[in-house]
C-alpha positions as CSV (number, residue, x, y, z in Angstrom):
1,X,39.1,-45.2,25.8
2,X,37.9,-44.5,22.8
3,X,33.9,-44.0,24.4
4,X,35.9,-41.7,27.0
5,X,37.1,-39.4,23.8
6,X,34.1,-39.8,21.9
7,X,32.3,-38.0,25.4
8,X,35.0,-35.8,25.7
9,X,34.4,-34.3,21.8
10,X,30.7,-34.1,22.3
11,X,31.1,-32.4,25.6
12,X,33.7,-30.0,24.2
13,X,31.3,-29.3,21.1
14,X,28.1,-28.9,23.4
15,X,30.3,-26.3,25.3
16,X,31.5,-24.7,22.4
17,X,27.8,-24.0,21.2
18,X,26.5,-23.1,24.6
19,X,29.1,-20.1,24.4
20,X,28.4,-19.6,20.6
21,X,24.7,-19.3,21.5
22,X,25.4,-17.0,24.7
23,X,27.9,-14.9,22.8
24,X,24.7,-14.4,20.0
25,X,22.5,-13.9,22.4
26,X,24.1,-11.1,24.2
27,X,25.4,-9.2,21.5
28,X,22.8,-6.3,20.2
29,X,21.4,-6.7,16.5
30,X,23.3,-4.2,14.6
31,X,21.4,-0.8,15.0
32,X,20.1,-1.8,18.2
33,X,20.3,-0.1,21.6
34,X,23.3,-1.9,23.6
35,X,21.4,-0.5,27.0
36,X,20.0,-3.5,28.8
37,X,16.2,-3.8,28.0
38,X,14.0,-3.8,30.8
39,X,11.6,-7.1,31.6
40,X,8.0,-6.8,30.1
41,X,5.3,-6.9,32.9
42,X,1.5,-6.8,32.3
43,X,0.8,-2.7,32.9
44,X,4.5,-2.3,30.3
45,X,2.7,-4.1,27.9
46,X,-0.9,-2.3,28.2
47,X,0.9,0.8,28.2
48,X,2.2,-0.1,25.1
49,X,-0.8,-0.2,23.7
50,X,-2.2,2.6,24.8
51,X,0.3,4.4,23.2
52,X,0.1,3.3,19.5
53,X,-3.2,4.6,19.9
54,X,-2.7,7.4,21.7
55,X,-0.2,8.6,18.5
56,X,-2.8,7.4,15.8
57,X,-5.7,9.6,17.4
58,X,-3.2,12.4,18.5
59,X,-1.8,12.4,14.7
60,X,-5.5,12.1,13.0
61,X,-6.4,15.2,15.3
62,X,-3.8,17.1,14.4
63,X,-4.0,16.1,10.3
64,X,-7.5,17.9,10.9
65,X,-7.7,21.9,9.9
66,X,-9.5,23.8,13.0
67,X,-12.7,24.9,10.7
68,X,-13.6,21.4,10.0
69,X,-13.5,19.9,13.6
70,X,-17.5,20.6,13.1
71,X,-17.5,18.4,10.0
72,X,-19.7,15.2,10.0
73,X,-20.6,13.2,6.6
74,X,-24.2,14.7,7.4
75,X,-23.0,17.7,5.7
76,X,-22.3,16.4,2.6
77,X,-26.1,14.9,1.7
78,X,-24.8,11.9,0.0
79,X,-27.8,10.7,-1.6
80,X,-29.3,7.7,0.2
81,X,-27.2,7.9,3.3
82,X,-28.1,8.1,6.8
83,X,-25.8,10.5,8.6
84,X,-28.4,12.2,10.6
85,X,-27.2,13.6,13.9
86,X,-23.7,11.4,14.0
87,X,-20.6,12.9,16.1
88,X,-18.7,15.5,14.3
89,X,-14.9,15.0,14.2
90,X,-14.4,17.2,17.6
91,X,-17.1,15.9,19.2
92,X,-15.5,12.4,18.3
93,X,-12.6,13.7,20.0
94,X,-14.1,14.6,23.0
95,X,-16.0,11.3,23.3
96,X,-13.4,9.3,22.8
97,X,-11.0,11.9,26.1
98,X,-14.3,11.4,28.0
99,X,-14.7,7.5,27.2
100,X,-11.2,7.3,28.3
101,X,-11.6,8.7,31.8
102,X,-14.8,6.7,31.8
103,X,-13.2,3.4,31.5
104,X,-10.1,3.6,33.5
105,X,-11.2,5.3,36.4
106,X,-12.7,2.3,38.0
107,X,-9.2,0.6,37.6
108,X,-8.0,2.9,40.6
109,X,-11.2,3.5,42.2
110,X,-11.7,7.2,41.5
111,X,-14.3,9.4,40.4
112,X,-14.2,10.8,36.2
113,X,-14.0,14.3,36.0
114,X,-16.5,16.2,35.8
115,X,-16.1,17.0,32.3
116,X,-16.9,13.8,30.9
117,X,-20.7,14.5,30.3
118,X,-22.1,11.5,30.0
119,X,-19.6,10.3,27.4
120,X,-19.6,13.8,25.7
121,X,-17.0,16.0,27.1
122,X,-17.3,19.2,27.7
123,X,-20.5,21.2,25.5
124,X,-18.9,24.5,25.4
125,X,-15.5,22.9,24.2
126,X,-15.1,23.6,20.2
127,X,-11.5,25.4,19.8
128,X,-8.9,22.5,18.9
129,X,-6.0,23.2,21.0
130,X,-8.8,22.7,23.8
131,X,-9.9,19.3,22.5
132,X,-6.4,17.9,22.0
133,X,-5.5,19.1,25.4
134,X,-8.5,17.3,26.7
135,X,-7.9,14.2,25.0
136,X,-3.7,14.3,25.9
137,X,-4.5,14.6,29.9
138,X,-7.3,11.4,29.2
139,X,-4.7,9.5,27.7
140,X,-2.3,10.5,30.2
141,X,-4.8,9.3,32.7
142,X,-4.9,6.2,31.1
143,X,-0.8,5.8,31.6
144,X,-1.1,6.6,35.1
145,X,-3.7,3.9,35.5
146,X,-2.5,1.1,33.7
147,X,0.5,1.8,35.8
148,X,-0.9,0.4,38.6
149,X,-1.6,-2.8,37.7
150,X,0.1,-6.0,38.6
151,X,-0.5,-9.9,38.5
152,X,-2.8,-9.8,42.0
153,X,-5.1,-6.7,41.1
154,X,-5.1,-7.9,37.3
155,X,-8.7,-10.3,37.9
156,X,-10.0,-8.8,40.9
157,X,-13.4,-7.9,40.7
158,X,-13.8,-4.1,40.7
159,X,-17.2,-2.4,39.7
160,X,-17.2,-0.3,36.4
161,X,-18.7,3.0,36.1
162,X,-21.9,1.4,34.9
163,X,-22.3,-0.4,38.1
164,X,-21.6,-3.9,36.6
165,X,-19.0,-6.1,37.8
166,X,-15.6,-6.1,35.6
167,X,-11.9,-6.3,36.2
168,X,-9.1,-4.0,35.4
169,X,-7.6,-6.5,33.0
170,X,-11.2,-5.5,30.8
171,X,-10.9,-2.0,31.6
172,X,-7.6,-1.5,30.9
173,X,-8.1,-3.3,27.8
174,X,-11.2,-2.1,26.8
175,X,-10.3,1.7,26.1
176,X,-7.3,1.0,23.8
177,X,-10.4,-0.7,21.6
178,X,-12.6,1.6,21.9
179,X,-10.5,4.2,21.0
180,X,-9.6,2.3,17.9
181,X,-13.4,2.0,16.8
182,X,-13.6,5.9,16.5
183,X,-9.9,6.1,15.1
184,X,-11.4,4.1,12.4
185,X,-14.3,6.7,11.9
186,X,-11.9,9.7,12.3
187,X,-9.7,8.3,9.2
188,X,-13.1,8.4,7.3
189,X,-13.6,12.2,8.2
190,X,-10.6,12.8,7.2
191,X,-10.4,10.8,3.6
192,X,-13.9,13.0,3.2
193,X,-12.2,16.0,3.7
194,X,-9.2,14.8,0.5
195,X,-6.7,14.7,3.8
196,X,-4.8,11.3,3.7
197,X,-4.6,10.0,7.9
198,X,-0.9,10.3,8.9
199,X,-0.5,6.8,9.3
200,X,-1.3,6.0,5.6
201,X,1.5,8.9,4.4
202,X,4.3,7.4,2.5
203,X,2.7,4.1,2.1
């Protein structure tokens, strides 16, 4: 009898902190949104990605006055440097919209625009409402392809635009990092130019 109540009390408990555990589980952290959250999946979380990028760039392009989108550390002949012929910060820009088309067009099998240039974008591009428009609808390309991807296309061997074998899993993958390598040099331009990158504001 008393094994039966001594079973009975630890079921009772175990039942109690099943609910307890539910109940927690179930109820939103205070300031949290009480709409249900929907299930991560591999493009969700590439997406994801691509968008903390996408604001970083967008925000470092916008931090940038017009009349210095021609700016590259060549100008300022630091002593002992070797700036020679590097990207200026629009031409960054456009390298890193035309990269973008670059990389995830082989994800769905289509053609880059013609606009990419070899990696370039367009030559006769220099206003900057042009360029950020340019680099939006690449990133907005990039959202449409990730979109497409699931857990049986994610390894498939597709061919890149270089002609070497790849998957979309790289692709995908690839251009959130890329675009991260020339953030990194945009933040420079900008520090050069005494403007502090949006990001590092109120920090």
């Amino acid at each position: 009898m008393k094994h039966s109540s001594l079973l009975l009390t630890a079921a009772l408990s175990l039942a109690v902190a099943s609910a307890y555990a539910q109940a927690t589980k179930s109820s939103p952290a205070p300031g949290a949104s009480t709409s249900p959250s929907t299930p991560a999946t591999i493009a969700s979380a590439i997406d994801r990605e691509i968008s903390v990028v996408e604001k970083e760039v967008l925000e470092a392009a916008e931090a940038m006055p017009e009349d210095k989108f021609d700016f590259s550390p060549e100008k300022l002949n630091i002593s002992g440097s070797d700036y020679k012929g590097v990207r200026t910060f629009g031409e960054q820009l456009k390298h890193i919209a035309a990269a973008n088309y670059l990389i995830w067009s082989p994800i769905m099998g289509e053609k880059p625009p013609d606009t990419v240039n070899d990696g370039k974008g367009p030559d006769n591009m220099k206003a900057k409402t042009e360029i950020i428009k340019f680099l939006k609808d690449s990133f907005a390309f990039g959202h449409k392809s990730v979109a497409t991807l699931n857990s049986s296309n994610l390894v498939e061997p597709i061919t890149s635009g270089s002609g070497r074998q790849t998957t979309r899993l790289f692709q995908a993958t690839f251009a959130p990092a890329h675009c991260f390598d020339h953030y990194g040099q945009m933040v420079e331009y900008l520090r050069m130019n005494g403007i502090v990158p949006p990001a590092s504001r109120g920090q």
